[in-house]
TORKOL-4160 file (C-alpha; in steps of 0.2 Angstrom, whole numbers, padded with zeros to 4 digits, m for minus):
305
<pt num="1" X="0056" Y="0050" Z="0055"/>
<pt num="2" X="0059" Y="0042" Z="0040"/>
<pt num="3" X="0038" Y="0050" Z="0033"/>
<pt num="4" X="0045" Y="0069" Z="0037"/>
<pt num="5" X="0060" Y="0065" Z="0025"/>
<pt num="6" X="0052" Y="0057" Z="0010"/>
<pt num="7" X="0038" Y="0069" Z="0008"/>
<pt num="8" X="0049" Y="0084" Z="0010"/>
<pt num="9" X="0060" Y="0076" Z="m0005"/>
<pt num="10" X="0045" Y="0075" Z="m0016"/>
<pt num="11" X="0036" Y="0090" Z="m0013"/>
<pt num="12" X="0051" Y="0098" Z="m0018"/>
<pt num="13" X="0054" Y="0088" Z="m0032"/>
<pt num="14" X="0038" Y="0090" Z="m0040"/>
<pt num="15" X="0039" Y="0110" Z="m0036"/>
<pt num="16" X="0054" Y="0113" Z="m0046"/>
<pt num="17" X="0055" Y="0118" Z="m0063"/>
<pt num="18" X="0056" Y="0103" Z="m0071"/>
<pt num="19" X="0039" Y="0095" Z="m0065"/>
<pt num="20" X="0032" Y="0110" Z="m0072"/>
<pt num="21" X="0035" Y="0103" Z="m0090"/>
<pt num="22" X="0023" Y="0091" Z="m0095"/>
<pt num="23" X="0024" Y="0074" Z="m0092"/>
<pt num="24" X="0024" Y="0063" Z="m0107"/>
<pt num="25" X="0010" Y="0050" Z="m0102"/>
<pt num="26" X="m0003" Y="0063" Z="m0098"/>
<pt num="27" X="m0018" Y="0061" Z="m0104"/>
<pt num="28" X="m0021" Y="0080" Z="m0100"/>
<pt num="29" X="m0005" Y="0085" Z="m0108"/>
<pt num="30" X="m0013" Y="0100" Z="m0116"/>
<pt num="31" X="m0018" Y="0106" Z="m0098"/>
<pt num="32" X="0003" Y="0104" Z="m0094"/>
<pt num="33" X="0010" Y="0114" Z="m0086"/>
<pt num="34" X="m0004" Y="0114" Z="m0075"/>
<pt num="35" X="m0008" Y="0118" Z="m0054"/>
<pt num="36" X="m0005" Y="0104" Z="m0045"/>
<pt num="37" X="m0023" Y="0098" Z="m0045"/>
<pt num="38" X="m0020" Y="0091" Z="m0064"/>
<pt num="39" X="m0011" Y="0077" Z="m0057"/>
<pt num="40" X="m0025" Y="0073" Z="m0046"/>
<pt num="41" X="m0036" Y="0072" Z="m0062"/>
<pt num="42" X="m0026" Y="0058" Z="m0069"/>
<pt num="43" X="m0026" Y="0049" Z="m0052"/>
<pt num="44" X="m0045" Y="0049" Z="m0052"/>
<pt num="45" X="m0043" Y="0041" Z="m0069"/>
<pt num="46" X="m0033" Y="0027" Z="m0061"/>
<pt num="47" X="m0045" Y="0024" Z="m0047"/>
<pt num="48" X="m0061" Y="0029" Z="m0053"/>
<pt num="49" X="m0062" Y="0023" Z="m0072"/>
<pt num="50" X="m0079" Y="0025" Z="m0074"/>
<pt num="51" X="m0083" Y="0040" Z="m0071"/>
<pt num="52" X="m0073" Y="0046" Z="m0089"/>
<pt num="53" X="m0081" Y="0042" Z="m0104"/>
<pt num="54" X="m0071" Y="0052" Z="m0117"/>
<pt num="55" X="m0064" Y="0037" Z="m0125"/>
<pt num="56" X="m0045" Y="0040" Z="m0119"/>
<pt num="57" X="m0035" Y="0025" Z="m0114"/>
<pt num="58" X="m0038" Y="0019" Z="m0095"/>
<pt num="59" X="m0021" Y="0026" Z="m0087"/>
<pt num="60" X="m0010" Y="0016" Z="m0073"/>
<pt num="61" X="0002" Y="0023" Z="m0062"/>
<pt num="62" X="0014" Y="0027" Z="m0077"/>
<pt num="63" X="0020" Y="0047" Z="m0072"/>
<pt num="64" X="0037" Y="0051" Z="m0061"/>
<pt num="65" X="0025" Y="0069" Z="m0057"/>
<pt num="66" X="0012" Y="0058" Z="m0054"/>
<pt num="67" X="0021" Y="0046" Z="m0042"/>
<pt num="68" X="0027" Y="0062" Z="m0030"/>
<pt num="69" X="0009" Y="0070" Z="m0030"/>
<pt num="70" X="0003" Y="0053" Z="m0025"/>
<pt num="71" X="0016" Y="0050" Z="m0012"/>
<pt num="72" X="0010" Y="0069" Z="m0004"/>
<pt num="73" X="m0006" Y="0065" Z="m0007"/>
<pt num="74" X="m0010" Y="0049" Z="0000"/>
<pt num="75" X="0005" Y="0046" Z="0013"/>
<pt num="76" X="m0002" Y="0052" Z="0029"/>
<pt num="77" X="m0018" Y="0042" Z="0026"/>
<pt num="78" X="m0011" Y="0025" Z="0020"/>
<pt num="79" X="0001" Y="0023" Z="0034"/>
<pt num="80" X="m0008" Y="0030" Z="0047"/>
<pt num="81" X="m0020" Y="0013" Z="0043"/>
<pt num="82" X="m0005" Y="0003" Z="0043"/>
<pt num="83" X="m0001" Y="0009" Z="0061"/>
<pt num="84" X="m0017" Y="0004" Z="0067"/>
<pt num="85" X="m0015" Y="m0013" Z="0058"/>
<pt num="86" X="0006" Y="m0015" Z="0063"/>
<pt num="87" X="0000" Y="m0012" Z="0083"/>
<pt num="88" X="m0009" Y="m0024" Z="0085"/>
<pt num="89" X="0004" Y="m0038" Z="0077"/>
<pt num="90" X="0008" Y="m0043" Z="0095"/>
<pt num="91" X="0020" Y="m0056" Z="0092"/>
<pt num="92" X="0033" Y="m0047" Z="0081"/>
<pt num="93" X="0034" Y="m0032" Z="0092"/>
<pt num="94" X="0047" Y="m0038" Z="0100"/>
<pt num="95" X="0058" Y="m0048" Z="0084"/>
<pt num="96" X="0073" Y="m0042" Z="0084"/>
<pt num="97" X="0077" Y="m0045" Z="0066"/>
<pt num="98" X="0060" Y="m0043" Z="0055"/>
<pt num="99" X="0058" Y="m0048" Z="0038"/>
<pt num="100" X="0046" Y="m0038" Z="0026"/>
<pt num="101" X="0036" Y="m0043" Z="0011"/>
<pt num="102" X="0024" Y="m0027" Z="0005"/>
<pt num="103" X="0013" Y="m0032" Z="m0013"/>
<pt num="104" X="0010" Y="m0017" Z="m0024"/>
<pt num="105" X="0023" Y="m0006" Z="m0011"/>
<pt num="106" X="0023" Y="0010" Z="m0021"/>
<pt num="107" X="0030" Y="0023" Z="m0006"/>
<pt num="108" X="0031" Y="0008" Z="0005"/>
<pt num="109" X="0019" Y="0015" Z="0018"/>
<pt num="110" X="0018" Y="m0002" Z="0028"/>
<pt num="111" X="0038" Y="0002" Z="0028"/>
<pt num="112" X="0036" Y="0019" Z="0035"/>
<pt num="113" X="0022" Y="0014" Z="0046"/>
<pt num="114" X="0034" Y="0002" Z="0056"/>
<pt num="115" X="0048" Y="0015" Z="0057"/>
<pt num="116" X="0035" Y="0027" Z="0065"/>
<pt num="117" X="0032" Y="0013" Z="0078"/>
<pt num="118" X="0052" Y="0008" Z="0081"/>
<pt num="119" X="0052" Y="0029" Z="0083"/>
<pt num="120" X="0036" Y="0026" Z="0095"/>
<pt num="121" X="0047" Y="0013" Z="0103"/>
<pt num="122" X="0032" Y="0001" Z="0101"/>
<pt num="123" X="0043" Y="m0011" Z="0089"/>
<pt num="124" X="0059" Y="m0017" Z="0095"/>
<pt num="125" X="0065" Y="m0024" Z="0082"/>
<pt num="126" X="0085" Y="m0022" Z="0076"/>
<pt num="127" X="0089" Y="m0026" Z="0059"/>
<pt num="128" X="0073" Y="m0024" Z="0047"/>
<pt num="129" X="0073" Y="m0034" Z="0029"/>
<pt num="130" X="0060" Y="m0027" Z="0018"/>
<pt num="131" X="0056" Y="m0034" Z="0000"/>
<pt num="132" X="0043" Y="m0023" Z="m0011"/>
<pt num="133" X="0035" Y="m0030" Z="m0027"/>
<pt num="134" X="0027" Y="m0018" Z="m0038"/>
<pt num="135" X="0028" Y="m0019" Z="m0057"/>
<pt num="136" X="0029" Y="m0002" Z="m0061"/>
<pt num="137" X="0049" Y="0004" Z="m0061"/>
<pt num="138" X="0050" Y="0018" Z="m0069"/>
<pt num="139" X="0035" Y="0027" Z="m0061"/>
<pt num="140" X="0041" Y="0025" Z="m0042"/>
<pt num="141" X="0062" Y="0024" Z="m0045"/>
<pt num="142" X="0064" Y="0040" Z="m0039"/>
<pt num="143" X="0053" Y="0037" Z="m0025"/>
<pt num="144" X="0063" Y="0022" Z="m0018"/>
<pt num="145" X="0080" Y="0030" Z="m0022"/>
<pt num="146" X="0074" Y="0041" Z="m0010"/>
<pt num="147" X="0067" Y="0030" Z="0003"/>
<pt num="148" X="0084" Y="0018" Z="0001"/>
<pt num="149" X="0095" Y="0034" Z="0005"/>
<pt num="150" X="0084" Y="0036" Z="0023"/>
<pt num="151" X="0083" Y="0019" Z="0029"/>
<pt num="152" X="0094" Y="0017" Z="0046"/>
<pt num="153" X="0106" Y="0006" Z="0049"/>
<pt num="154" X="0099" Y="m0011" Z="0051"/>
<pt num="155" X="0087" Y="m0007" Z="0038"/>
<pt num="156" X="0089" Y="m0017" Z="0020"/>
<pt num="157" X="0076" Y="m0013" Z="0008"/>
<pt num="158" X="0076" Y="m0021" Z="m0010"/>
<pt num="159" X="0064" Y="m0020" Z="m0024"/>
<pt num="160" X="0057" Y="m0031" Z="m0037"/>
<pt num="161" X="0048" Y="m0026" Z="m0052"/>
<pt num="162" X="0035" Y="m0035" Z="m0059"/>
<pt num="163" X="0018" Y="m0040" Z="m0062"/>
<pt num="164" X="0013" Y="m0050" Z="m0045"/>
<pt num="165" X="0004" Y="m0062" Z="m0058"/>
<pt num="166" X="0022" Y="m0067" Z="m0063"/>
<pt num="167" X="0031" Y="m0065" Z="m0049"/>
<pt num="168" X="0022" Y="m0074" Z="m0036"/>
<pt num="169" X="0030" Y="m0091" Z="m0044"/>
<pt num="170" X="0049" Y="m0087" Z="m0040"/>
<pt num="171" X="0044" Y="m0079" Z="m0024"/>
<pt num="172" X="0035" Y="m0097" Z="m0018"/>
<pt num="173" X="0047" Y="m0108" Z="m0025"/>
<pt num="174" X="0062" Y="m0096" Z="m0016"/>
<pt num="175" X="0070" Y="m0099" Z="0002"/>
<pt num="176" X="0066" Y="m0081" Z="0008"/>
<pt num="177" X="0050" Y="m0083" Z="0019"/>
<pt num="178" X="0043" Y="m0065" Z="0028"/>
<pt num="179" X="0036" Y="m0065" Z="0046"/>
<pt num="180" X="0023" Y="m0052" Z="0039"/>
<pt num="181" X="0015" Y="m0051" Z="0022"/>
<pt num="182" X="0006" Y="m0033" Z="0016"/>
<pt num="183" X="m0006" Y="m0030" Z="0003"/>
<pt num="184" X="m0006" Y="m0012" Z="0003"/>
<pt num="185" X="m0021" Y="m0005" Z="m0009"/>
<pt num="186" X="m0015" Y="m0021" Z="m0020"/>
<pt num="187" X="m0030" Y="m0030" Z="m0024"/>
<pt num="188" X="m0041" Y="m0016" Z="m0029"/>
<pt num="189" X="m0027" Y="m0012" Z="m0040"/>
<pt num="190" X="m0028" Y="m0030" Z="m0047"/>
<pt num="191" X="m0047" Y="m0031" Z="m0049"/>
<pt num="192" X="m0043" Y="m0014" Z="m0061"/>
<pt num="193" X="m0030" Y="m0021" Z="m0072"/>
<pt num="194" X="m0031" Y="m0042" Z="m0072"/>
<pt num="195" X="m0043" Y="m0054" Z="m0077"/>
<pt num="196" X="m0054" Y="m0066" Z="m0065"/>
<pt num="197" X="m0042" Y="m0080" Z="m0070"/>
<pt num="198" X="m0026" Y="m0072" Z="m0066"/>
<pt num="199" X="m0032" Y="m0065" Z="m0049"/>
<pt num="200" X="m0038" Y="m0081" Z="m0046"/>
<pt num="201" X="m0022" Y="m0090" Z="m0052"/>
<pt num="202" X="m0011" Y="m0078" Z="m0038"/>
<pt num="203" X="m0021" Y="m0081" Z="m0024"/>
<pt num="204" X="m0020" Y="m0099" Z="m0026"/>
<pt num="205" X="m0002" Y="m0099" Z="m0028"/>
<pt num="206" X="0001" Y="m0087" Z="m0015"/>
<pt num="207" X="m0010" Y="m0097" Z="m0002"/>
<pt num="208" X="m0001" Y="m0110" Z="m0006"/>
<pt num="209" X="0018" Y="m0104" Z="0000"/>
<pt num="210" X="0011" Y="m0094" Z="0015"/>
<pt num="211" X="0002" Y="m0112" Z="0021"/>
<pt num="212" X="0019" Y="m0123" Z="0018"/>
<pt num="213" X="0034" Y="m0110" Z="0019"/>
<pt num="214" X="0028" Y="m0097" Z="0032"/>
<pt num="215" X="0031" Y="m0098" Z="0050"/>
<pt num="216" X="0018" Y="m0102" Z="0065"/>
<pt num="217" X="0014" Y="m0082" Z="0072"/>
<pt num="218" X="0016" Y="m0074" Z="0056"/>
<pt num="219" X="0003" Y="m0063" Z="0049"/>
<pt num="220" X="m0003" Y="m0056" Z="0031"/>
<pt num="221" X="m0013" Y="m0038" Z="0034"/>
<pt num="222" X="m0025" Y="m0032" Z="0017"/>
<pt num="223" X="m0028" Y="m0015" Z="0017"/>
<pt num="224" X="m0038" Y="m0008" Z="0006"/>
<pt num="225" X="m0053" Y="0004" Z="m0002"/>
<pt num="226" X="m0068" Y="0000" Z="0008"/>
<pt num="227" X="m0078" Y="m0006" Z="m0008"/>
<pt num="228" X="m0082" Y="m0020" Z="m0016"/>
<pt num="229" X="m0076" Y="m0029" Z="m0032"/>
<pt num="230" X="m0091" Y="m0023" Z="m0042"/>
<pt num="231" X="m0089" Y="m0005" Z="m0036"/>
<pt num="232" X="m0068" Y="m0006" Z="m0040"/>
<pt num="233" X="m0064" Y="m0012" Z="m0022"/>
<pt num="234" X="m0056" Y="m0028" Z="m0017"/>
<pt num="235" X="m0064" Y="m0034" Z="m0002"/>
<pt num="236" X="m0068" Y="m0051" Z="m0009"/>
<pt num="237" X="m0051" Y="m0057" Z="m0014"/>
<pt num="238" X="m0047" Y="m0053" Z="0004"/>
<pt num="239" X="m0062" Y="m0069" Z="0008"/>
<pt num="240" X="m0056" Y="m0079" Z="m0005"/>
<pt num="241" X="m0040" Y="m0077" Z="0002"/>
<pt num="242" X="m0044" Y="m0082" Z="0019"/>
<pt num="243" X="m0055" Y="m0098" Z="0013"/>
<pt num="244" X="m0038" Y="m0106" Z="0006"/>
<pt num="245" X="m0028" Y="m0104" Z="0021"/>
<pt num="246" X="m0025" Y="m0117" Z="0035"/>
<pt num="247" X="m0027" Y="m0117" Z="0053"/>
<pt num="248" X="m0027" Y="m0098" Z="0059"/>
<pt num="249" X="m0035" Y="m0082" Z="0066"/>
<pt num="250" X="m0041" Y="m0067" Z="0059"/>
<pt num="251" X="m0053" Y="m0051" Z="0060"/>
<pt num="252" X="m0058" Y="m0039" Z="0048"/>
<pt num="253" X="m0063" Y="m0022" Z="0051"/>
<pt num="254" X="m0065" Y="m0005" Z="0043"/>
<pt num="255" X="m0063" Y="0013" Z="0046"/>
<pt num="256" X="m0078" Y="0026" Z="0048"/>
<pt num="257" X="m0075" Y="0036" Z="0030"/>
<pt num="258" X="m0077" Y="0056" Z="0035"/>
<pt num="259" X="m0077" Y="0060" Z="0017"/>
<pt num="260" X="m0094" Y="0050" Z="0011"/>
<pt num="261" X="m0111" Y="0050" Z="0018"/>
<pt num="262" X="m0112" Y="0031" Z="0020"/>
<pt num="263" X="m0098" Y="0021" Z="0028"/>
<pt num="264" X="m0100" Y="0001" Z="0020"/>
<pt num="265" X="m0098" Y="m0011" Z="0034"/>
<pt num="266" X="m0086" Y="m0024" Z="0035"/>
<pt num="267" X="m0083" Y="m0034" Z="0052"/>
<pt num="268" X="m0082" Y="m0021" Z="0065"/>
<pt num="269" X="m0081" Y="m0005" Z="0065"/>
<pt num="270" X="m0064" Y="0004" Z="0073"/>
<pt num="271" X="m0064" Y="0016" Z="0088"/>
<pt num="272" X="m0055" Y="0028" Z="0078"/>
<pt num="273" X="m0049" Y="0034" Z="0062"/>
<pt num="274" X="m0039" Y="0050" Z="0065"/>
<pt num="275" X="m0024" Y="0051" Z="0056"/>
<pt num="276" X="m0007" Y="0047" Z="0068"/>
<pt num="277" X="0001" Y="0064" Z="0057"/>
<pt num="278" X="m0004" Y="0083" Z="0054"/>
<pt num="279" X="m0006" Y="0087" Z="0036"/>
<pt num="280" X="m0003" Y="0105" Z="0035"/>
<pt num="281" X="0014" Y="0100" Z="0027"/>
<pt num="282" X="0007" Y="0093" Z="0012"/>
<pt num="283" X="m0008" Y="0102" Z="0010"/>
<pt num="284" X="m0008" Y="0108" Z="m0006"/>
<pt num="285" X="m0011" Y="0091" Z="m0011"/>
<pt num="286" X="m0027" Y="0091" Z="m0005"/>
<pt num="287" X="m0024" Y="0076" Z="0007"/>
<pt num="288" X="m0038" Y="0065" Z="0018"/>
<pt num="289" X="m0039" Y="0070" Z="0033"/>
<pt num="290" X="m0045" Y="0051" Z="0040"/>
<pt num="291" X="m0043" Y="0034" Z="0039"/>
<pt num="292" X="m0055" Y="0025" Z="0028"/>
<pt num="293" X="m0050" Y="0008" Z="0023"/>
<pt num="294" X="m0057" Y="m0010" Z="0026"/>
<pt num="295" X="m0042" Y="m0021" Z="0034"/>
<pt num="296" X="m0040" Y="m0040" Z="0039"/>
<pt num="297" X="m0028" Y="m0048" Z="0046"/>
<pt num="298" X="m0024" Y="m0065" Z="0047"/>
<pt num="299" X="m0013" Y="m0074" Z="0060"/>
<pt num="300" X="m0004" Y="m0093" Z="0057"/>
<pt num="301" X="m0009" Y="m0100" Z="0070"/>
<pt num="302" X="m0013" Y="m0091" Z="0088"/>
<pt num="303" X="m0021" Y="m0077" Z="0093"/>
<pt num="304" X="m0025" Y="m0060" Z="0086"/>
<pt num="305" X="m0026" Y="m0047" Z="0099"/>
């Protein structure tokens, strides 16, 4: 599968002598070289801002290192919601030609998810177009060289770098319209690193193509930390989102989080949140071993099963 190659490639690349130098943006760069639970430090700067008050910078996703211990990290758990989310898309299971665009796609885990269910043979689909926004080149280009050079025949994968802020005009006012829509750990990210205004600004704009340019039977799936935006979650964008679109259904759920006392609630509660993948292969990355994320998903028009 297309998981068991990517990782593979990045574990080894981060293990090799040259991601033992350190890395030019780290904001522990005194600590570098370092064990591989460095990276992880500068990751929890990124998610967690408040917890440092030592008056460095606020980091983003700026670190090639950084990128492949993510990718090792976080892979098994991100697309392992995506499958629960992907299985129950009824009506593109059987497309034959499926087209794909994944907000804030990083290592493309919605990607990954849906080659795990063509593998499954749960997805039928023959010829896969996938377009990834992410504004951060220079961090993941390595990544999606790799992930270019496994994608099967059929599969044509193409990226745009951006800020989604600016993007989101070109993208409404183009001819290429998706069956399926992802926000992949996007709006969190946004509530981090945009103002009210611009968050504001992209949902309206992008509520605005998916009512006039998508098809009847096409879906938009948010996945994301199960927190609110006060707390650095996103859950309210995914609301606002829904208020703005037209005729349609949705639900919204969340996983049981193994790894915190309390579990927020939001919608229903899911039967299960074991992971679709063993992580013995990555774990010196000190990977979840669960699923914990709030989801919804939104159909145009019919029925979610």
């Amino acid at each position: 599968m297309m998981i068991d190659a990517l990782l593979a490639t990045c574990n080894s690349r981060f293990t090799t002598e040259r991601h033992k130098k350190p890395c030019d943006n780290c904001n522990y760069i005194e600590k570098c070289p370092s064990v591989y639970n460095e990276c992880e430090r500068c990751l929890e700067r990124i998610h967690f801002p408040s917890r440092f008050t030592d008056g460095l910078p606020p980091r983003k996703y700026d670190c090639v290192n950084m990128a492949d211990y993510y990718t090792c990290k976080y892979t098994h758990k991100y697309t392992s919601e995506l499958i629960y989310a992907l299985n129950n898309l009824k009506d593109l299971i059987d497309i034959e030609n499926i087209k794909i665009l994944s907000f804030g796609c990083g290592p493309c885990t919605d990607l990954l998810a849906l080659d795990y269910l063509r593998e499954a043979n749960i997805y039928s689909y023959n010829n896969l177009e996938y377009r990834g926004v992410d504004y951060s080149k220079n961090v993941w280009k390595n990544i999606h060289k790799d992930i270019k050079n496994e994608c099967l025949a059929g599969t044509k994968v193409r990226f745009f770098y951006d800020d989604a802020c600016k993007i989101i005009d070109d993208i409404a006012d183009g001819q290429w319209v998706p069956h399926l829509v992802v926000f992949q750990y996007f709006f969190s990210d946004m509530n981090k690193n945009a103002d009210i205004g611009e968050v504001t600004s992209f949902i309206n704009r992008f509520a605005e193509y998916a009512n006039m340019k998508m098809p009847l039977n096409s879906y938009i799936v948010m996945n994301d930390i199960n927190l609110s935006t006060m707390y650095g979650g996103g859950r309210e964008y995914f609301d606002k989102l829904l208020t703005l679109m037209d005729k349609g259904l949705y639900y919204k759920g969340y996983f049981k989080n193994n790894s915190r006392p309390t579990t927020y609630k939001y919608g229903r509660e899911f039967e299960k949140n074991n992971l679709f993948f063993e992580t013995i292969t990555v774990a010196r990355y000190n990977p979840f071993e669960s699923c914990s994320s709030a989801q919804m998903i939104f159909k145009k028009g019919g029925e979610v099963t």
